[in-house]
Steps between C-alpha positions, in 0.01 A plus 500: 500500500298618800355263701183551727757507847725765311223740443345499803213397412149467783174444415238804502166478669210397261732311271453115368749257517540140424574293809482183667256505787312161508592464170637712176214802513493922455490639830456947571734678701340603773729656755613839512850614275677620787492134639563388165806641391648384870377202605565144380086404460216664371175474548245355233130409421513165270301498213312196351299474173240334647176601611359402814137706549503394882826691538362855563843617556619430184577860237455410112768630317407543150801276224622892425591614789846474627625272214325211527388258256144383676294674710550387883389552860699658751499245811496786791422233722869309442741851596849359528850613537752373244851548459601771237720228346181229436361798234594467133576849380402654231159573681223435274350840529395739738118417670236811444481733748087415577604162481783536825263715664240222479771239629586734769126478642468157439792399708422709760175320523712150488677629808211678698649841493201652394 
């Protein structure tokens, strides 16, 4: 049987993954493929199912998008790199693309690059 190591597997850019950040949680894949399928970390945007209104960074993600099972906010203020090993594969789905595109902005706020 195939294993995830035999296949070659990376993760792709706007997918959702379990992982262990602070604790068990879905985080999106938020670097680029090309430094995906290469390097040994990845970098994500944790997500959290609860809602904080004084977090104006925060993008709602509605419970269908991207597999998951209750709607949740996309902490764009908490980037981090992970290694690729720390993500459970299968990913849980793939994010929308007006959802990423709303991360993307978001983050770039976080970081003062706009």
């Amino acid at each position: 049987m195939a294993t995830v190591s035999t296949i070659r597997w990376y993760p792709k850019r706007g997918e959702v993954y379990w992982a262990r950040v602070d604790k068990m949680r879905p985080v999106i894949v938020l670097s680029v493929d090309a430094l995906n399928r290469r390097s040994l970390d990845v970098c994500v945007v944790p997500l959290t199912s609860v809602h904080h209104r004084e977090f104006s960074l925060r993008v709602p993600i509605s419970a269908s998008d991207a597999g998951l099972a209750q709607p949740s906010w996309a902490k764009c203020d908490q980037v981090t790199t992970l290694e690729k090993r720390l993500l459970q594969p299968p990913a849980l789905g793939v994010l929308s693309r007006a959802a990423l595109c709303t991360i993307e902005n978001q983050v770039k706020l976080a970081l003062g690059l706009l």
